[in-house]
N, C-alpha and C positions, 0 to 999 in steps of 0.2 A: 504494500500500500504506500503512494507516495503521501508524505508528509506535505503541509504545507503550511506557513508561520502568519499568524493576523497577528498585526499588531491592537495591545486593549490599550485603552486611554480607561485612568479612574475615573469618575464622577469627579471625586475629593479635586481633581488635579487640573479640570477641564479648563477653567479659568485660568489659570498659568500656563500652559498647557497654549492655549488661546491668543497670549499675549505672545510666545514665544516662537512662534511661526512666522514663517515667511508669505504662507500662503492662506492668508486668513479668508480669502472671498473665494476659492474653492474646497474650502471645509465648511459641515455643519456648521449654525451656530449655535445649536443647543446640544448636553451630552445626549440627550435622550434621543433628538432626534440620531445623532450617531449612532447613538446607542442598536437605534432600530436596525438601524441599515448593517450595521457591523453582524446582527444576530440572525439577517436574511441573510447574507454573503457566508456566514459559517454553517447554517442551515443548507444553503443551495452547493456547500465543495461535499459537505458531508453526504449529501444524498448523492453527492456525481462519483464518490468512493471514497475522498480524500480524509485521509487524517490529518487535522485542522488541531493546531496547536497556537493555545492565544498564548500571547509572548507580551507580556504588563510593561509600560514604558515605561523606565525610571528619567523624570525628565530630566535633572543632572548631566545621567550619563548621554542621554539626546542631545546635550547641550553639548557637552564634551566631545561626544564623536566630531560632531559636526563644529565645530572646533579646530580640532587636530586635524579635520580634515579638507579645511578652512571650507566649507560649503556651508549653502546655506540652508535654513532648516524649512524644505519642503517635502512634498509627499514623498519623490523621489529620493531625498537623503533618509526620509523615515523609514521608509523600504529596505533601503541598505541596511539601515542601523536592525533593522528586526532579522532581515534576512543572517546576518552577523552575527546573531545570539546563536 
């Protein structure tokens, strides 16, 4: 079974989280609505086979990667950073 890695954003963290992006006008703006879409998107790999493993973002280290890796923090560097773990 191939794995595949979601990245979870907390509730607790959404607001930080919110300020700390680069790419605020294509993310949600509410966690819930996130919330939804992220629980159809792990719903719809599960049913297609995949094992789907949520990967919790510690934004720190979010910060950090993209950092050191002087990019900046969008969905794309998000990606990485989950795929990473």
């Amino acid at each position: 079974m191939i794995g595949i890695k979601l990245a979870y954003y907390r509730k607790k963290d959404w607001k930080r989280f919110f300020k700390i992006i680069a790419d605020r006008e294509s993310m949600h703006d509410t966690w819930y609505d996130w919330h939804k879409d992220f629980e159809k998107t792990k719903r719809d790999l599960t049913n297609q086979g995949f094992d789907v493993v949520d990967i919790v973002v510690e934004l720190d280290e979010l910060t950090e990667y993209c950092r050191l890796k002087g990019i900046k923090n969008d969905g794309k560097a998000r990606s990485q950073f989950v795929q990473a773990k």
